[in-house]
C-alpha positions as CSV (number, residue, x, y, z in Angstrom):
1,X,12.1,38.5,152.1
2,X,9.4,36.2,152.2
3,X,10.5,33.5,154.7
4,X,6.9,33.6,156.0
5,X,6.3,31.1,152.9
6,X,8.4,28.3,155.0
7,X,5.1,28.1,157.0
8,X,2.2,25.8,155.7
9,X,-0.3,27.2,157.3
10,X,0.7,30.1,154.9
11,X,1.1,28.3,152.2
12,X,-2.3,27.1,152.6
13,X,-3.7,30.6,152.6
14,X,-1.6,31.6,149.4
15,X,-2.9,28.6,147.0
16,X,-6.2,29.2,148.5
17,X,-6.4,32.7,147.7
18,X,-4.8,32.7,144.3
19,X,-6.9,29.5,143.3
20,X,-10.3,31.9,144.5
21,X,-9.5,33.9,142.3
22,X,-7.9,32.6,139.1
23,X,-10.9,30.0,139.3
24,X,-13.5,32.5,140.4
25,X,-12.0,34.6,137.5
26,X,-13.0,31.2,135.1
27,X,-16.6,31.2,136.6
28,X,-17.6,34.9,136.1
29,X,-16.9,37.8,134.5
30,X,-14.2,40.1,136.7
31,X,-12.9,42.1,134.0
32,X,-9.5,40.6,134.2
33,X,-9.4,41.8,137.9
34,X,-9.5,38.3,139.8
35,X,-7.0,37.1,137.1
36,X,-4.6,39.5,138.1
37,X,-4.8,39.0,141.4
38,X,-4.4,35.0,140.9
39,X,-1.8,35.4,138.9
40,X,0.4,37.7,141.3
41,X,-0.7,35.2,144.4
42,X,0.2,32.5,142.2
43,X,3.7,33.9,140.9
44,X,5.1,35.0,144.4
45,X,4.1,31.0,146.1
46,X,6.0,29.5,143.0
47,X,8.6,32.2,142.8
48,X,9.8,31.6,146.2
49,X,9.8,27.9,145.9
50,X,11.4,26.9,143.0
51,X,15.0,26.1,143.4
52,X,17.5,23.7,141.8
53,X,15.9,20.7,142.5
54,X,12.4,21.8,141.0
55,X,12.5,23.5,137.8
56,X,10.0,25.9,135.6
57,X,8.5,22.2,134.6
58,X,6.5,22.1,137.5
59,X,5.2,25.8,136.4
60,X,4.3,24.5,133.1
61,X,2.6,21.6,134.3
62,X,0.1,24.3,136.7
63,X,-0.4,26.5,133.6
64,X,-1.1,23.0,131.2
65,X,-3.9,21.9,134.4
66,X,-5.3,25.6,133.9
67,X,-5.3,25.5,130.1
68,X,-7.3,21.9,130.0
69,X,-10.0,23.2,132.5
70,X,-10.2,26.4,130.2
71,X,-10.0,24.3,127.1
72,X,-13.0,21.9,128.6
73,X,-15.3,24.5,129.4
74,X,-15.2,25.9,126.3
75,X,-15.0,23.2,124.1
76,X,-15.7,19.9,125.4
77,X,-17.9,20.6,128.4
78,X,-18.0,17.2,130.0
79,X,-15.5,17.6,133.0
80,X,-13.4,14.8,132.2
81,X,-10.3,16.8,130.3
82,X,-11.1,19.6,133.4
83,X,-10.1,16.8,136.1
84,X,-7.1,15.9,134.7
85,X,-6.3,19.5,134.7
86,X,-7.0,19.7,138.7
87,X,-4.9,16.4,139.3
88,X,-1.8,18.3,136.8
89,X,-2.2,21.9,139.1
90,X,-2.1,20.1,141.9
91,X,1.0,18.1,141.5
92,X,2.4,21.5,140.0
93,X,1.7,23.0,143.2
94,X,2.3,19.9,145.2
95,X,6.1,19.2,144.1
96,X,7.7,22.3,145.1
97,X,6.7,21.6,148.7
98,X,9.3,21.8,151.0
99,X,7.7,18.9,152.7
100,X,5.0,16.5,152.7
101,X,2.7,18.2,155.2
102,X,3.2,21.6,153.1
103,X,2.5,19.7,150.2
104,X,-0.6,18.5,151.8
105,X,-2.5,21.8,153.0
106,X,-1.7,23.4,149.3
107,X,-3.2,20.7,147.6
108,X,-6.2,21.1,150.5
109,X,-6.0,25.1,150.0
110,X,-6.2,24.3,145.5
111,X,-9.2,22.3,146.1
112,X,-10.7,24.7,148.7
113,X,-10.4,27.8,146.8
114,X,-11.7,26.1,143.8
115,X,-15.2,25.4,144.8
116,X,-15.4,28.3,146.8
117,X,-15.2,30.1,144.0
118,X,-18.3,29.4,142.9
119,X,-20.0,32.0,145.9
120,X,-18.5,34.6,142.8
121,X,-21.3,33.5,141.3
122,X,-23.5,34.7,143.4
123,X,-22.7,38.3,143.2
124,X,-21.0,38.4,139.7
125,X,-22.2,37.5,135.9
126,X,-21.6,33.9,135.4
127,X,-19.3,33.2,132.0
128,X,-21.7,30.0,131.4
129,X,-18.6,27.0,131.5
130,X,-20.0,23.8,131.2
131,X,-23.4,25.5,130.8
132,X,-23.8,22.6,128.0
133,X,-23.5,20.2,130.7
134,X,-26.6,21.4,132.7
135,X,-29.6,22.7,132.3
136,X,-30.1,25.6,134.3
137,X,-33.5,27.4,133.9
138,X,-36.4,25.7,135.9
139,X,-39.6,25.2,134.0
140,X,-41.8,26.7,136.4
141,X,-44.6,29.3,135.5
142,X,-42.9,32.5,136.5
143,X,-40.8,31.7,133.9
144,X,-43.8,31.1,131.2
145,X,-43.8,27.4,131.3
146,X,-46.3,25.0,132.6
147,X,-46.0,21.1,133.3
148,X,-49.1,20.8,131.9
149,X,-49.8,22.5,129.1
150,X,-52.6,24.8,129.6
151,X,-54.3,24.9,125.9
152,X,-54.3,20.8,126.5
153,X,-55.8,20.6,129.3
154,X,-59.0,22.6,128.7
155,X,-59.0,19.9,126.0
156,X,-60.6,17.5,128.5
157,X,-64.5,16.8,128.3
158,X,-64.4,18.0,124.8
159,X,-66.0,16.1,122.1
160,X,-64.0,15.6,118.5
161,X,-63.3,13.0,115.9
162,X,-60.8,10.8,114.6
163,X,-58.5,11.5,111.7
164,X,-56.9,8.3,111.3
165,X,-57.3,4.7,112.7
166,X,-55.8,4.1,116.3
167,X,-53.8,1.3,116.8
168,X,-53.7,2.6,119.4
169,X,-52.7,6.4,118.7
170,X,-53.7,8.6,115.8
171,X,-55.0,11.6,115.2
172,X,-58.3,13.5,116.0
173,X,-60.3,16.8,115.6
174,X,-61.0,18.9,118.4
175,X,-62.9,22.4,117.5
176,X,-61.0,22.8,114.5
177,X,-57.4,21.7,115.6
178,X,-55.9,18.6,114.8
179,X,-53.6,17.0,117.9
180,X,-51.9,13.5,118.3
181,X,-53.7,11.4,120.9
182,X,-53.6,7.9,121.9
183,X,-57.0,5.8,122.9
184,X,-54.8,3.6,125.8
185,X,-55.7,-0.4,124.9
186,X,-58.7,0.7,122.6
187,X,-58.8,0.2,119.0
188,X,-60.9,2.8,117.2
189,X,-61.4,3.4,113.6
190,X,-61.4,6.9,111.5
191,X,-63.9,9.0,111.1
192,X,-65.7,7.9,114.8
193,X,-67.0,10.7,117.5
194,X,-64.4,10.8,120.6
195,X,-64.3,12.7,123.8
196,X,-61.2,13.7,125.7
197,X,-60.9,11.9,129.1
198,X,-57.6,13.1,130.1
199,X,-54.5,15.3,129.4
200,X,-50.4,14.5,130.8
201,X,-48.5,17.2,129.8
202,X,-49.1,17.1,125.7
203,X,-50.0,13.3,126.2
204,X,-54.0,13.7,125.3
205,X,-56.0,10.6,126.0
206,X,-59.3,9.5,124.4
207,X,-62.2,6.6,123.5
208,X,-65.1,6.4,121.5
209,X,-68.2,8.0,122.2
210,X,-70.7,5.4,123.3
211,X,-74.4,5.7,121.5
């Protein structure tokens, strides 16, 4: 009933979709919909091409790749159990192949509809896997950060005094508030007049006050 699975060009459509989804299901929350779906596109490619040769070991194998990518982007977050997970649903899908061609574009269509699922992301809630791995939030001032910090760098012109000796950081006084600064190749004692001469981020940079 579903000799139309003899063609690759079909079998390429049927990984792709079903890896879309079950991946895309991975990526973002679905509500268990895209997980249906990838598991019925899944079940009918592998139902129809299993026969005596190949057993429900290559089955096991796909579902062991999916379990390792699941288990690494929960767990371990580095990618490297999550490949070998790829390589295992790949061969899964791969051995069942009536030839090497078909075995070929289903491989193509698994890696396809894997990173294609990531356009999900785009239009559903992400589930954050591997979110350890990368930091996603730009520091930029819409977001309430600055790369300079703004309380620093009004610092600059200001006139304070050492804390400690510099050798050649320390500390200093500036209106009341003590911060960590550094004096660049200068040597300067406690207890001495200073003046800001310039700010890098919360890198403050001073020298003496000349009489």
């Amino acid at each position: 009933m579903m000799e139309w699975l003899d063609s690759a060009s079909i079998g390429f459509l049927v990984v792709f979709l079903g890896t879309l989804f079950l991946i895309g299901e991975l990526l973002v929350r679905a509500k268990g919909l895209f997980a249906i779906l990838g598991i019925a596109i899944m079940a009918m490619y592998f139902s129809y091409h299993l026969s005596g040769d190949v057993g429900l070991w290559v089955v096991l194998l796909y579902v062991i790749g999916l379990a390792l990518i699941i288990i690494d982007g929960k767990v371990i977050t580095d990618g490297t159990v999550a490949i070998i997970g790829v390589v295992l649903m790949i061969i899964g899908l791969a051995v069942p192949a009536p030839n090497m061609i078909y075995g070929v574009l289903v491989s193509m269509g698994f890696l396809l509809g894997g990173f294609s699922s990531a356009l999900f992301l785009k239009v559903f809630p992400s589930r954050n896997l591997w979110a350890k791995m990368t930091l996603k939030d730009r520091l930029t001032e819409d977001l309430g950060y600055n790369s300079i910090n703004e309380s620093y760098s009004k610092l600059v012109g200001k006139q304070g005094r050492t804390l400690t000796p510099f050798r050649p950081t320390g500390s200093v006084e500036i209106d009341g508030q003590q911060y960590s600064a550094t004096s660049g190749s200068q040597w300067l004692e406690a207890n001495i007049e200073i003046v800001v001469t310039s700010v890098d981020g919360t890198r403050i940079v001073v020298k003496k006050v000349e009489e």
